[in-house]
CHARMM-style PDB file with segment names, atoms N, HN, CA, C and O in Angstrom:
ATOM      1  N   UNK     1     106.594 149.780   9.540  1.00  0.00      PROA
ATOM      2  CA  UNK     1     106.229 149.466  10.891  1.00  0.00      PROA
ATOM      3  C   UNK     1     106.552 147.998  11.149  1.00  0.00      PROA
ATOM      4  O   UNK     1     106.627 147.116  10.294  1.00  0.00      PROA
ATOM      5  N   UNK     2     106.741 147.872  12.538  1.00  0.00      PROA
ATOM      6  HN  UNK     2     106.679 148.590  13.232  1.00  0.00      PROA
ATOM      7  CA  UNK     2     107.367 146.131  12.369  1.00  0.00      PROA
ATOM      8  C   UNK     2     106.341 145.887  14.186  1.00  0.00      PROA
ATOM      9  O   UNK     2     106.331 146.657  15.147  1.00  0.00      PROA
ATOM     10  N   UNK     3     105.838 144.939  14.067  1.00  0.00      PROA
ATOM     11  HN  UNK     3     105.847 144.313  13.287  1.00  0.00      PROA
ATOM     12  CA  UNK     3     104.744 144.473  14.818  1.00  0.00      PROA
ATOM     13  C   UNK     3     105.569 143.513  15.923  1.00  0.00      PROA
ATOM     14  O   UNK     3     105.796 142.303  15.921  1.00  0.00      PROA
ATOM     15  N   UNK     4     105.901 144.532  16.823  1.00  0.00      PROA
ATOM     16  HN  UNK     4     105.716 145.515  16.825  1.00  0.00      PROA
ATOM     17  CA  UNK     4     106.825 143.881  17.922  1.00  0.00      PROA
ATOM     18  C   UNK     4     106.693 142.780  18.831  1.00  0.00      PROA
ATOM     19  O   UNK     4     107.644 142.044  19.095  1.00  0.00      PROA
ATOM     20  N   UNK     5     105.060 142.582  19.527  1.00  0.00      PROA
ATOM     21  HN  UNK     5     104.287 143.180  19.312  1.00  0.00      PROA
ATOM     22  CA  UNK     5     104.335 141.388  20.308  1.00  0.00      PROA
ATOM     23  C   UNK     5     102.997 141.521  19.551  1.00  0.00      PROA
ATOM     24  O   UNK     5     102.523 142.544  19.057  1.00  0.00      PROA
ATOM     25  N   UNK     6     102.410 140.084  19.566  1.00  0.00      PROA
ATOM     26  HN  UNK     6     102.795 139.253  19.968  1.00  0.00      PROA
ATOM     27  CA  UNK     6     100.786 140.280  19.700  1.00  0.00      PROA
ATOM     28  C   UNK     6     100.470 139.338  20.561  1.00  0.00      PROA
ATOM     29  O   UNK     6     101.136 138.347  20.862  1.00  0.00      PROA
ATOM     30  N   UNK     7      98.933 139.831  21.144  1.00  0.00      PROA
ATOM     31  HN  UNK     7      98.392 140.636  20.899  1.00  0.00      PROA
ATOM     32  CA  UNK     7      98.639 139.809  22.118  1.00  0.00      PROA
ATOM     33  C   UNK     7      97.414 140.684  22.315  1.00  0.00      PROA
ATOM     34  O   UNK     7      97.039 141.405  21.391  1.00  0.00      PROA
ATOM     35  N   UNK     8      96.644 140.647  23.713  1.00  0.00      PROA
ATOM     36  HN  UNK     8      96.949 140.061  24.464  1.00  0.00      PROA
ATOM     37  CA  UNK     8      95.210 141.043  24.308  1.00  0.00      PROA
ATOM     38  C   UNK     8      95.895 141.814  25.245  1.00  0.00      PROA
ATOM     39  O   UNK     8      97.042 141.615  25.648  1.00  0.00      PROA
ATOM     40  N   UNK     9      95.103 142.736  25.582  1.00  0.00      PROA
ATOM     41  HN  UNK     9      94.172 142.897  25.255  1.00  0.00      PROA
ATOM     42  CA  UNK     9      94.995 143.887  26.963  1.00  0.00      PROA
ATOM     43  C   UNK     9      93.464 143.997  27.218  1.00  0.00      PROA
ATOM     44  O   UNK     9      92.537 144.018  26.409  1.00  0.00      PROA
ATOM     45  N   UNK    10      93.466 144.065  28.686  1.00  0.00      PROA
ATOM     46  HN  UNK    10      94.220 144.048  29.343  1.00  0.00      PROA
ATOM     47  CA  UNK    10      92.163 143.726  29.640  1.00  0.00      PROA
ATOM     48  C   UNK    10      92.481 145.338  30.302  1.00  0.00      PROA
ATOM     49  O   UNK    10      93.627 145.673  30.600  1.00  0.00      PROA
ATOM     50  N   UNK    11      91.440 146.142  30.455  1.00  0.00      PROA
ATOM     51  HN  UNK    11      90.508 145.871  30.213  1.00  0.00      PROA
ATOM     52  CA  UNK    11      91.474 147.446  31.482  1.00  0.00      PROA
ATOM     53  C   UNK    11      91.260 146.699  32.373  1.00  0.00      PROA
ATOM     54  O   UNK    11      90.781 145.567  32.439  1.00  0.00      PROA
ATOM     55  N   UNK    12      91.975 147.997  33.677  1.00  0.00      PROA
ATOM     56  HN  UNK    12      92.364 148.917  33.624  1.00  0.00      PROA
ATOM     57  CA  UNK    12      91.823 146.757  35.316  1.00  0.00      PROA
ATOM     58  C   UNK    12      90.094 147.862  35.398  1.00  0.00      PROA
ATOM     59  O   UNK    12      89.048 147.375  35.829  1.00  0.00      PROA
ATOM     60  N   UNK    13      90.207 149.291  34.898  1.00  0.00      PROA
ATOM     61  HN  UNK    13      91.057 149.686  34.549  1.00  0.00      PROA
ATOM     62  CA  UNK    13      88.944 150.121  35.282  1.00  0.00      PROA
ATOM     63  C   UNK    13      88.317 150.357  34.095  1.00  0.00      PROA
ATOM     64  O   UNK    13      88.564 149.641  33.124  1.00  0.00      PROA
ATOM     65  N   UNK    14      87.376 151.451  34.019  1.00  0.00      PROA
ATOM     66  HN  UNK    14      87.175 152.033  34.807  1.00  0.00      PROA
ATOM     67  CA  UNK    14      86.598 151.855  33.315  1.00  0.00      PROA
ATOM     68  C   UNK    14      87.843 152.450  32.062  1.00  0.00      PROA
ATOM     69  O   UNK    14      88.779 153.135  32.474  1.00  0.00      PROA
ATOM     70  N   UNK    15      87.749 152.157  30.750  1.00  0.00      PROA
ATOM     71  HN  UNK    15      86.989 151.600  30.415  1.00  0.00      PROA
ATOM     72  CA  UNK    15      89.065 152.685  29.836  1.00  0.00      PROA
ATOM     73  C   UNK    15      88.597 154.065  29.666  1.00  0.00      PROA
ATOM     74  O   UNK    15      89.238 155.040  30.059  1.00  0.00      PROA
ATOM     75  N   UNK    16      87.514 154.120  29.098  1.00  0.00      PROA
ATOM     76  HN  UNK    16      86.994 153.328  28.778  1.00  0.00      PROA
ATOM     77  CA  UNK    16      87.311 155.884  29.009  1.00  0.00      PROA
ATOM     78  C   UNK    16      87.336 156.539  29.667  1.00  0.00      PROA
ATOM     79  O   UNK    16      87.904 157.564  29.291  1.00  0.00      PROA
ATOM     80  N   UNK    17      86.737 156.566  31.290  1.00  0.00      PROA
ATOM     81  HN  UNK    17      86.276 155.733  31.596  1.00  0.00      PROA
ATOM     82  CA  UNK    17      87.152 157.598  32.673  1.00  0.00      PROA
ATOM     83  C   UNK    17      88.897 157.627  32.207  1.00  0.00      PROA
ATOM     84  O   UNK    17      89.385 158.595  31.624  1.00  0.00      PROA
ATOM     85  N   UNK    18      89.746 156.304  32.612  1.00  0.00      PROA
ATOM     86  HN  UNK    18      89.349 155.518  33.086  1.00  0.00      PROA
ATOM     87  CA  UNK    18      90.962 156.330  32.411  1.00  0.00      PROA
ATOM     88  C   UNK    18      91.447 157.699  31.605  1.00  0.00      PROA
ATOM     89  O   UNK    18      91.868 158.787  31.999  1.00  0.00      PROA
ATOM     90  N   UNK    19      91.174 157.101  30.212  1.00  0.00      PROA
ATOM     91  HN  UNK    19      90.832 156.217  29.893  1.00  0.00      PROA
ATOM     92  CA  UNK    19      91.971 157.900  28.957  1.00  0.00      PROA
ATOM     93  C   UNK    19      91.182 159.448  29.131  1.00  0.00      PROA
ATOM     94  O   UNK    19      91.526 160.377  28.401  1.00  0.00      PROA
ATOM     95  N   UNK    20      90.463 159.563  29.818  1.00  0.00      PROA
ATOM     96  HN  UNK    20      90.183 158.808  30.411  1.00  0.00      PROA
ATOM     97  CA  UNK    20      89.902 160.850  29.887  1.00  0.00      PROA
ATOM     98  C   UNK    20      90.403 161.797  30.943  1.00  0.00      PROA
ATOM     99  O   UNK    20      90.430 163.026  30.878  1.00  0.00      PROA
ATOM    100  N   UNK    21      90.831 160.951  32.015  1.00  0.00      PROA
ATOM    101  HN  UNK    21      90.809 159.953  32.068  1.00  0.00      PROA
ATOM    102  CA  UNK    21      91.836 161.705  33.027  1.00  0.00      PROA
ATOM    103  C   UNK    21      93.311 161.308  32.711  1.00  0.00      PROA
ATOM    104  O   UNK    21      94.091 161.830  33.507  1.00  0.00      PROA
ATOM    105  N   UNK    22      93.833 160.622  31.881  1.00  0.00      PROA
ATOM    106  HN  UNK    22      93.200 160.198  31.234  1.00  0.00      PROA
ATOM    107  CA  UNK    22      95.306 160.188  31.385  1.00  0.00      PROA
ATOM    108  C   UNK    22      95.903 159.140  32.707  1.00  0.00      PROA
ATOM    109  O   UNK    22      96.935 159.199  33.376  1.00  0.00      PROA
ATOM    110  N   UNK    23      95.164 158.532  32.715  1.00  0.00      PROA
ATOM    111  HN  UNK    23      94.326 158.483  32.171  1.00  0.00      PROA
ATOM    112  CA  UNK    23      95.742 157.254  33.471  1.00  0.00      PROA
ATOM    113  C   UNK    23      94.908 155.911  33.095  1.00  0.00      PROA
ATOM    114  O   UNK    23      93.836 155.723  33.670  1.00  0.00      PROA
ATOM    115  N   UNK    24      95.292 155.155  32.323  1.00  0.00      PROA
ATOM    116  HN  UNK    24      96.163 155.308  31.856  1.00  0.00      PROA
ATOM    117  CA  UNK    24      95.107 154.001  32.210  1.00  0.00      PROA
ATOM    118  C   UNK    24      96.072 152.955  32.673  1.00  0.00      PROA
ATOM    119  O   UNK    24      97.269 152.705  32.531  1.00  0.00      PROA
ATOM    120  N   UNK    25      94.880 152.378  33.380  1.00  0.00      PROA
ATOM    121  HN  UNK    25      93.907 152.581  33.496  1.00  0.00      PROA
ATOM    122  CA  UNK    25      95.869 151.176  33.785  1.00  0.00      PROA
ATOM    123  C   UNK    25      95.091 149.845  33.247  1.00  0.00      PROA
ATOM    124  O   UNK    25      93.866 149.729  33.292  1.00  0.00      PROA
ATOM    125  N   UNK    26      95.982 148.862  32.731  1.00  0.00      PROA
ATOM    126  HN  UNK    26      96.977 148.957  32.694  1.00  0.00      PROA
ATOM    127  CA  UNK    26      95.702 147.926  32.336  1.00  0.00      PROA
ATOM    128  C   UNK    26      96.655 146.005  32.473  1.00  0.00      PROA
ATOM    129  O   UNK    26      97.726 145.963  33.077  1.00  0.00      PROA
ATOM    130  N   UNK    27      96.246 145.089  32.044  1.00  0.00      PROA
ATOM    131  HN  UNK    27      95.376 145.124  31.552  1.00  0.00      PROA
ATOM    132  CA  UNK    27      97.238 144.081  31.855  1.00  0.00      PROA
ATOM    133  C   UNK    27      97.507 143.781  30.641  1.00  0.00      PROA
ATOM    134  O   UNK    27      96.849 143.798  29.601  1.00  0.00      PROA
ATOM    135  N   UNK    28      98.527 143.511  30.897  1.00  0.00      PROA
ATOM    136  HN  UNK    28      99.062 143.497  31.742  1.00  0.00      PROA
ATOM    137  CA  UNK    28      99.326 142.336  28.601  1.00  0.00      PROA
ATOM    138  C   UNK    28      98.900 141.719  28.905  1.00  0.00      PROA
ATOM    139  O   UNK    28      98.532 141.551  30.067  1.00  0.00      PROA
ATOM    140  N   UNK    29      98.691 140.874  27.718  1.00  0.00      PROA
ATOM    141  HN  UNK    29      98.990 141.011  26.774  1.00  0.00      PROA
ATOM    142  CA  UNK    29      98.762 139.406  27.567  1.00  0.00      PROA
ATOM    143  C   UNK    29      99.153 138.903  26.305  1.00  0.00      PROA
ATOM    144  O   UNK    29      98.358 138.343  25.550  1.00  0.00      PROA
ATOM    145  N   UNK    30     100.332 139.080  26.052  1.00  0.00      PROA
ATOM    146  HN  UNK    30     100.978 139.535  26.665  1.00  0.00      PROA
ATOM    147  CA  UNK    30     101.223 139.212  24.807  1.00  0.00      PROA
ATOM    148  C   UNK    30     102.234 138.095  25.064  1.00  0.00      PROA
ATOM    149  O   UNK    30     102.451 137.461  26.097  1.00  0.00      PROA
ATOM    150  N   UNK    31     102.937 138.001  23.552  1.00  0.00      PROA
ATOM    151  HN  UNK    31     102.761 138.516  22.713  1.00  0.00      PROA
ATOM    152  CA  UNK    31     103.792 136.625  23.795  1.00  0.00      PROA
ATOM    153  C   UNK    31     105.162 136.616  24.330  1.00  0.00      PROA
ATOM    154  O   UNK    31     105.874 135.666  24.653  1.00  0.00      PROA
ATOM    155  N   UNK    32     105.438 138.263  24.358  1.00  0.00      PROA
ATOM    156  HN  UNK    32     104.860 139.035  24.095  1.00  0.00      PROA
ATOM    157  CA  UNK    32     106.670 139.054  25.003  1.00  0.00      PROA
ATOM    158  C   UNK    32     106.548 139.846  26.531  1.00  0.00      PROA
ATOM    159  O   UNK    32     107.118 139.788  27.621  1.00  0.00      PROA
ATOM    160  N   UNK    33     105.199 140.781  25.760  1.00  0.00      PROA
ATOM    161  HN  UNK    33     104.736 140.828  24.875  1.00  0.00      PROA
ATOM    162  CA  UNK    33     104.996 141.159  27.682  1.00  0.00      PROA
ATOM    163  C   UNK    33     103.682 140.874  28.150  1.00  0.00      PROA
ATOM    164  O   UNK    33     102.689 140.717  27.439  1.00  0.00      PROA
ATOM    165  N   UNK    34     103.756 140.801  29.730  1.00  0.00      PROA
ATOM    166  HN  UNK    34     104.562 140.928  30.307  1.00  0.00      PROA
ATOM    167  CA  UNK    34     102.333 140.740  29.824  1.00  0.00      PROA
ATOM    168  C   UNK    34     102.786 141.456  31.401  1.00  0.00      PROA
ATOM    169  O   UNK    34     103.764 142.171  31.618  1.00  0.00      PROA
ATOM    170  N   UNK    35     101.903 141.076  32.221  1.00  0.00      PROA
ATOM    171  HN  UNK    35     101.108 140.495  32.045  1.00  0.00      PROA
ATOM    172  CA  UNK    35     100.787 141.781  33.338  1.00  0.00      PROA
ATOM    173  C   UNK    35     100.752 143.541  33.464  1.00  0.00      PROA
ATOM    174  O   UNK    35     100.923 144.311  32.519  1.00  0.00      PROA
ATOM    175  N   UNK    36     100.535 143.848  34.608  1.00  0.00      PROA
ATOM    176  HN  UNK    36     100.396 143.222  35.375  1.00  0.00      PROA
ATOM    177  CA  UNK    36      99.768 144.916  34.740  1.00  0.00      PROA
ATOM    178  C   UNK    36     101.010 146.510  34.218  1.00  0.00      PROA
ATOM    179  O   UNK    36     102.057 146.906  34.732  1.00  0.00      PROA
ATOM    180  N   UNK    37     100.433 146.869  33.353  1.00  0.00      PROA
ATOM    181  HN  UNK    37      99.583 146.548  32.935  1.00  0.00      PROA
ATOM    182  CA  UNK    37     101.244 148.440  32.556  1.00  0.00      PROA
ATOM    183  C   UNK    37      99.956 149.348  33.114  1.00  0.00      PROA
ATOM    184  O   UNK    37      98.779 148.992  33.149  1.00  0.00      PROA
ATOM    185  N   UNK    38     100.551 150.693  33.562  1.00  0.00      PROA
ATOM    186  HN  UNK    38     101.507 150.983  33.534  1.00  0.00      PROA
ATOM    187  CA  UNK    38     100.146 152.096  33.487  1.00  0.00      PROA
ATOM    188  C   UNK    38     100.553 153.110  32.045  1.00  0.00      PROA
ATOM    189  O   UNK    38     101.671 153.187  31.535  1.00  0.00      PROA
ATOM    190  N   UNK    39      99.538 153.690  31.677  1.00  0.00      PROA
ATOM    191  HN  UNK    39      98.630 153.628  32.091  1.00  0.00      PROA
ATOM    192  CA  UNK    39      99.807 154.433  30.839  1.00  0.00      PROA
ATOM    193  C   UNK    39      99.533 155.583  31.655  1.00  0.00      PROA
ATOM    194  O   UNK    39      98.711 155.570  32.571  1.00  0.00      PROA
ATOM    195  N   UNK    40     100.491 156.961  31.191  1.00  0.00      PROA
ATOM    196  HN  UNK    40     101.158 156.971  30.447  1.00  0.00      PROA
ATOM    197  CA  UNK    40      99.854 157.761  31.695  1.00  0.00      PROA
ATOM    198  C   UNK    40     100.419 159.149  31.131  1.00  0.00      PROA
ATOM    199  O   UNK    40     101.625 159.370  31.248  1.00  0.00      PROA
ATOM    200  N   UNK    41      99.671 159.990  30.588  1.00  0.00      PROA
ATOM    201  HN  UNK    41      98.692 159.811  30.492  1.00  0.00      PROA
ATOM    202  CA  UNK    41      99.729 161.432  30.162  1.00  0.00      PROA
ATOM    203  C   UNK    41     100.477 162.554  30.723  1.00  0.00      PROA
ATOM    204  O   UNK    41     100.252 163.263  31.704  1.00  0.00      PROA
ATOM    205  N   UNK    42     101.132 162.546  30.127  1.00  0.00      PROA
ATOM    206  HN  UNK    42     101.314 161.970  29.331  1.00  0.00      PROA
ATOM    207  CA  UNK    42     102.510 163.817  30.450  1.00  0.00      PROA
ATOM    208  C   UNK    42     101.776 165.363  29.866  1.00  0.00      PROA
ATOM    209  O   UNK    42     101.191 165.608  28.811  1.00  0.00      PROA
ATOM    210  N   UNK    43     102.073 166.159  30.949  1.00  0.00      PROA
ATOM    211  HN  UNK    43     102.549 165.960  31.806  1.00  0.00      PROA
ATOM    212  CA  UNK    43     101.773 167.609  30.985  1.00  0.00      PROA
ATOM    213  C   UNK    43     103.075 167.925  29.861  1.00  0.00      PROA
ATOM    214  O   UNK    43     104.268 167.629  29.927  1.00  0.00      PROA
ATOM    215  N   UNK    44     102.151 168.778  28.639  1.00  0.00      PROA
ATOM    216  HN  UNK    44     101.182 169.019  28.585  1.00  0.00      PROA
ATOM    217  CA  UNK    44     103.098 168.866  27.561  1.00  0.00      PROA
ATOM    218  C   UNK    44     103.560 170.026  27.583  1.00  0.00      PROA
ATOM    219  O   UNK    44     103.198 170.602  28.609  1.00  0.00      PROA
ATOM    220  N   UNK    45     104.686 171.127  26.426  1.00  0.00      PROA
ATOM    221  HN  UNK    45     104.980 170.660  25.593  1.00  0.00      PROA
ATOM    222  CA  UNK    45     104.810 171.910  26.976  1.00  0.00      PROA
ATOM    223  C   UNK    45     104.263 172.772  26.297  1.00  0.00      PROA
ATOM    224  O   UNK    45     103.424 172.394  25.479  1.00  0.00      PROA
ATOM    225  N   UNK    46     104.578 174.263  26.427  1.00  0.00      PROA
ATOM    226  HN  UNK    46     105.260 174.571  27.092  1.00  0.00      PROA
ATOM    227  CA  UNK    46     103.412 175.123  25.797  1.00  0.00      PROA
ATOM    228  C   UNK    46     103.723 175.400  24.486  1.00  0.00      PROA
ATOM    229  O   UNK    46     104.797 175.958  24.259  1.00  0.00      PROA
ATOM    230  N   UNK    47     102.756 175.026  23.299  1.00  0.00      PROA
ATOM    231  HN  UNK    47     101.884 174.573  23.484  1.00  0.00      PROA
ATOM    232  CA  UNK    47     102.451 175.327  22.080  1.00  0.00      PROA
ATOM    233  C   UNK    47     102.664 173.690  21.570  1.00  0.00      PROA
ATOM    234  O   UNK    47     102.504 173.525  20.361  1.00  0.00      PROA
ATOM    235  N   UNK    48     102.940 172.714  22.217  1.00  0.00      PROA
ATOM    236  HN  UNK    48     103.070 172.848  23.200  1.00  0.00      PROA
ATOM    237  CA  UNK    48     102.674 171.583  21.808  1.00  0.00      PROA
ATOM    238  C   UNK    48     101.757 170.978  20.994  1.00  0.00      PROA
ATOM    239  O   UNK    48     100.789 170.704  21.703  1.00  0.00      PROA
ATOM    240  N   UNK    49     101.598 170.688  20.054  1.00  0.00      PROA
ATOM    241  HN  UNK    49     102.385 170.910  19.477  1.00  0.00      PROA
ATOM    242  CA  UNK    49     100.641 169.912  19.461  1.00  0.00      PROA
ATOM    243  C   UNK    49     100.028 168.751  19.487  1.00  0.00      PROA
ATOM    244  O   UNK    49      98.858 168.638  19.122  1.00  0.00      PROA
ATOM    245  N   UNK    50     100.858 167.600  19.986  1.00  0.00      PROA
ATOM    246  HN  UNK    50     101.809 167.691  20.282  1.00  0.00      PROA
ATOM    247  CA  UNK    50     100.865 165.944  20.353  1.00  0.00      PROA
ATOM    248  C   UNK    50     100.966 165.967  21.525  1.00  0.00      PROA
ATOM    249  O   UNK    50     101.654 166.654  22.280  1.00  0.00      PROA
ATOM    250  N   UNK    51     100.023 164.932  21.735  1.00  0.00      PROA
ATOM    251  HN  UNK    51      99.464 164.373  21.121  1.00  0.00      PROA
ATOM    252  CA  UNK    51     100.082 164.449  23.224  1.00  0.00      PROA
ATOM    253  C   UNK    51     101.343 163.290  23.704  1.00  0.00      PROA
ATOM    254  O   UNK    51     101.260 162.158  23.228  1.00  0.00      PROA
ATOM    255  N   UNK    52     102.120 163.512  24.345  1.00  0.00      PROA
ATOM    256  HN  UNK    52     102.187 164.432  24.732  1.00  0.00      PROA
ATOM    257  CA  UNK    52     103.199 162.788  25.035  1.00  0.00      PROA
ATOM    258  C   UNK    52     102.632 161.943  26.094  1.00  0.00      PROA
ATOM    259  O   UNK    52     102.237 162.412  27.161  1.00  0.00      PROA
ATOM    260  N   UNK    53     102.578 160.221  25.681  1.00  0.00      PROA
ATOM    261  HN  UNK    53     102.899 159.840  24.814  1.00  0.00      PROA
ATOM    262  CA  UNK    53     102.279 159.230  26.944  1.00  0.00      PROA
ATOM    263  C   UNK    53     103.810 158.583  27.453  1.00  0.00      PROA
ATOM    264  O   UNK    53     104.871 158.686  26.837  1.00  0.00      PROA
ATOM    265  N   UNK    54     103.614 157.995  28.564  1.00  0.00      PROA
ATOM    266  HN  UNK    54     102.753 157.911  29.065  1.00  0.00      PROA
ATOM    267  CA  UNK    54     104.567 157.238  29.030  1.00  0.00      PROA
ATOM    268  C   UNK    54     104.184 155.878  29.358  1.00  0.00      PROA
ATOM    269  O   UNK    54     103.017 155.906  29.747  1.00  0.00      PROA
ATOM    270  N   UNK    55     104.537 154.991  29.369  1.00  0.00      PROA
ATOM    271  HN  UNK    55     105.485 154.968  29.053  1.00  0.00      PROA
ATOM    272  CA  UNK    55     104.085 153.465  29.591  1.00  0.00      PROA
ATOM    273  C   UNK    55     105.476 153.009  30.590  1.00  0.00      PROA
ATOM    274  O   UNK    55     106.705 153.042  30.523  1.00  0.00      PROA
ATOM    275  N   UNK    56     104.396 152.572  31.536  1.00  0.00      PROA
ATOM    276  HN  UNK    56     103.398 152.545  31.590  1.00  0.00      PROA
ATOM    277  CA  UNK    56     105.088 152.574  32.765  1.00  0.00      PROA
ATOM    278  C   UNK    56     104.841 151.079  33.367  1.00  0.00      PROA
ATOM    279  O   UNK    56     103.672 150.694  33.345  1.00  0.00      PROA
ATOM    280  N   UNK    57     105.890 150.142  33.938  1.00  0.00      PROA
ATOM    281  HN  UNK    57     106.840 150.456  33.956  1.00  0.00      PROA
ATOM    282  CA  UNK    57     105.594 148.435  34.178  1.00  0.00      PROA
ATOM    283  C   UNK    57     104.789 148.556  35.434  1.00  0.00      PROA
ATOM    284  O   UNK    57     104.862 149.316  36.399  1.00  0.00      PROA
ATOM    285  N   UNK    58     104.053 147.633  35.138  1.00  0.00      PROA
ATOM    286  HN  UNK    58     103.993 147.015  34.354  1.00  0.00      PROA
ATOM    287  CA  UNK    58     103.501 147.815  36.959  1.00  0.00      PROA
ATOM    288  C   UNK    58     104.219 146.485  38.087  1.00  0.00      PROA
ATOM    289  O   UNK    58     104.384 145.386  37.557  1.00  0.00      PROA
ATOM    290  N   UNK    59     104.484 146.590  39.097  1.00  0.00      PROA
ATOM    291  HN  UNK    59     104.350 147.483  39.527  1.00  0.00      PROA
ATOM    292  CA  UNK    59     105.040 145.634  40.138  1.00  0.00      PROA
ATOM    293  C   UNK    59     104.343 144.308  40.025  1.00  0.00      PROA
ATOM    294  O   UNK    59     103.199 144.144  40.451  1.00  0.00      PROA
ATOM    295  N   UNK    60     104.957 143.486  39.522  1.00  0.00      PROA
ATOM    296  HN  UNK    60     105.886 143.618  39.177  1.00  0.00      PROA
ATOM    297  CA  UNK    60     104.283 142.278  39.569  1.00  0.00      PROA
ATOM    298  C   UNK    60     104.806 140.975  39.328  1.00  0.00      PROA
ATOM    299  O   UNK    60     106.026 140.960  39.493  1.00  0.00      PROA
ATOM    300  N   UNK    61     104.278 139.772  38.965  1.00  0.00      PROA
ATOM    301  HN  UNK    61     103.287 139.784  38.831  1.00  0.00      PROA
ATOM    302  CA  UNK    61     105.305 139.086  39.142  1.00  0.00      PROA
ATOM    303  C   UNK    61     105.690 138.530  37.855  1.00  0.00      PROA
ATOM    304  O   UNK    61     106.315 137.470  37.838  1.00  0.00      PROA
ATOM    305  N   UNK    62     105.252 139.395  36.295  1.00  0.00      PROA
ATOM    306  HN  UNK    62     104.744 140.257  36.309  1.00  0.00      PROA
ATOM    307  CA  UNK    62     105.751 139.548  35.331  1.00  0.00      PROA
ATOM    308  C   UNK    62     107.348 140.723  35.229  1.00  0.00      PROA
ATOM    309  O   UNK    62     108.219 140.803  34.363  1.00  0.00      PROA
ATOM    310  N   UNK    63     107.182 141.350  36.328  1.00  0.00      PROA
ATOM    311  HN  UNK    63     106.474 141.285  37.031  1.00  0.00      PROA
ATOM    312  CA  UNK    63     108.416 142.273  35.869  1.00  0.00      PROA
ATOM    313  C   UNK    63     109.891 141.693  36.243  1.00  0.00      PROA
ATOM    314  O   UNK    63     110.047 140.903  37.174  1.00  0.00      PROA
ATOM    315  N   UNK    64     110.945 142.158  35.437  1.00  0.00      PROA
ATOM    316  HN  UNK    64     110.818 142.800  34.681  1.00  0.00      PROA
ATOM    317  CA  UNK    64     112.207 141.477  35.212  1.00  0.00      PROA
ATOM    318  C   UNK    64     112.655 142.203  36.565  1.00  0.00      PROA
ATOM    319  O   UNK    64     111.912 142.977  37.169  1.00  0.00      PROA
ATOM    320  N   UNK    65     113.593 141.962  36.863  1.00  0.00      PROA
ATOM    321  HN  UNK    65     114.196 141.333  36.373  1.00  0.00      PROA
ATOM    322  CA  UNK    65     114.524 141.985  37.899  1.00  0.00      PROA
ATOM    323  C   UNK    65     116.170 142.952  37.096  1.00  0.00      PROA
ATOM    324  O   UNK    65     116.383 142.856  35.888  1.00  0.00      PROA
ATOM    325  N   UNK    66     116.977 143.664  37.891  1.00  0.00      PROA
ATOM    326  HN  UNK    66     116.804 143.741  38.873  1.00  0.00      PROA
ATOM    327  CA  UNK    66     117.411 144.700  37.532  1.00  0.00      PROA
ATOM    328  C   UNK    66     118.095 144.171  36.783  1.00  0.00      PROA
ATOM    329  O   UNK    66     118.500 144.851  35.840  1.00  0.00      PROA
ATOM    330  N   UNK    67     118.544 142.641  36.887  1.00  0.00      PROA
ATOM    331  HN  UNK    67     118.215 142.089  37.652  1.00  0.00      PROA
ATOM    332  CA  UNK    67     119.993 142.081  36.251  1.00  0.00      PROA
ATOM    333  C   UNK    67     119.712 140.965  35.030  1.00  0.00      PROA
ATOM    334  O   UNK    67     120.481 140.246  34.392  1.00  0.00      PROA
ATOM    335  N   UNK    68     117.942 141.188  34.991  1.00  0.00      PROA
ATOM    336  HN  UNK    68     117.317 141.772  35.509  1.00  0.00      PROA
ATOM    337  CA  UNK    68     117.849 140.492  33.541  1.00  0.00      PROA
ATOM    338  C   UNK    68     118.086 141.374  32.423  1.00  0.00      PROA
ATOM    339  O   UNK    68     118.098 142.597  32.278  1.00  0.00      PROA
ATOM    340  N   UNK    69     118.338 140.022  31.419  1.00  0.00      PROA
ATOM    341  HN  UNK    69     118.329 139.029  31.537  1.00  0.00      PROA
ATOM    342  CA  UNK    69     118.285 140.885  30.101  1.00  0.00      PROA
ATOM    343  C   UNK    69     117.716 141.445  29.254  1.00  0.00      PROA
ATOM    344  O   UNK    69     117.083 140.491  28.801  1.00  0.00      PROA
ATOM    345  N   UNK    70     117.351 142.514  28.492  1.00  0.00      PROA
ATOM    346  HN  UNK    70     117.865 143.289  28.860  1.00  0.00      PROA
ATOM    347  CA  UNK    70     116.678 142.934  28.011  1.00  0.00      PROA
ATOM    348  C   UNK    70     115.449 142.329  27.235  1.00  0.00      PROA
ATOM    349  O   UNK    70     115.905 141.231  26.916  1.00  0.00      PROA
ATOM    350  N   UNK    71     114.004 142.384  26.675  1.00  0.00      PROA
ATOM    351  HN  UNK    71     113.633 143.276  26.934  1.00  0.00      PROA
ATOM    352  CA  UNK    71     113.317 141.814  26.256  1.00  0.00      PROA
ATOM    353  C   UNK    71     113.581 142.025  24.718  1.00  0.00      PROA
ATOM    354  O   UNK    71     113.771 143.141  24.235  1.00  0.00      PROA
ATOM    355  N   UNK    72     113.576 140.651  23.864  1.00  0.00      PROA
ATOM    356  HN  UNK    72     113.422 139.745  24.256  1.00  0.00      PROA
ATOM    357  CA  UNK    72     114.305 141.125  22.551  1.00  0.00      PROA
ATOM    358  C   UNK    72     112.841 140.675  21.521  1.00  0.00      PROA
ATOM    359  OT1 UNK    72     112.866 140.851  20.302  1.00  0.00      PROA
TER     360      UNK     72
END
């Protein structure tokens, strides 16, 4: 395993309602990413075993612009 950022995350709501309906939303505060990320739970398919999340950027004025470069 290789430990990509470290860093704190703040829930913007309650984390357990969140993770209990599959939407968490939260902020980074990492040395690579930070402000506000959605997590959120993908309808899996049938006989699935694992749960499938997606992590999604939220609009803000941490997010890159289409023509930056990738975060390394």
């Amino acid at each position: 395993m290789i430990v990509w950022d470290r860093g704190t995350w703040t829930p913007l709501h309650d984390a357990h309602k969140g993770y209990a309906k599959g939407h968490l939303e939260f902020e980074l505060h990492g040395e690579k990413l930070g402000g506000r990320w959605h997590l959120v739970r993908m309808h899996g398919k049938p006989r699935e075993k694992r749960e499938n999340w997606l992590l999604i950027k939220g609009d803000d004025e941490f997010a890159r612009s289409e023509g930056e470069p990738d975060i390394s």
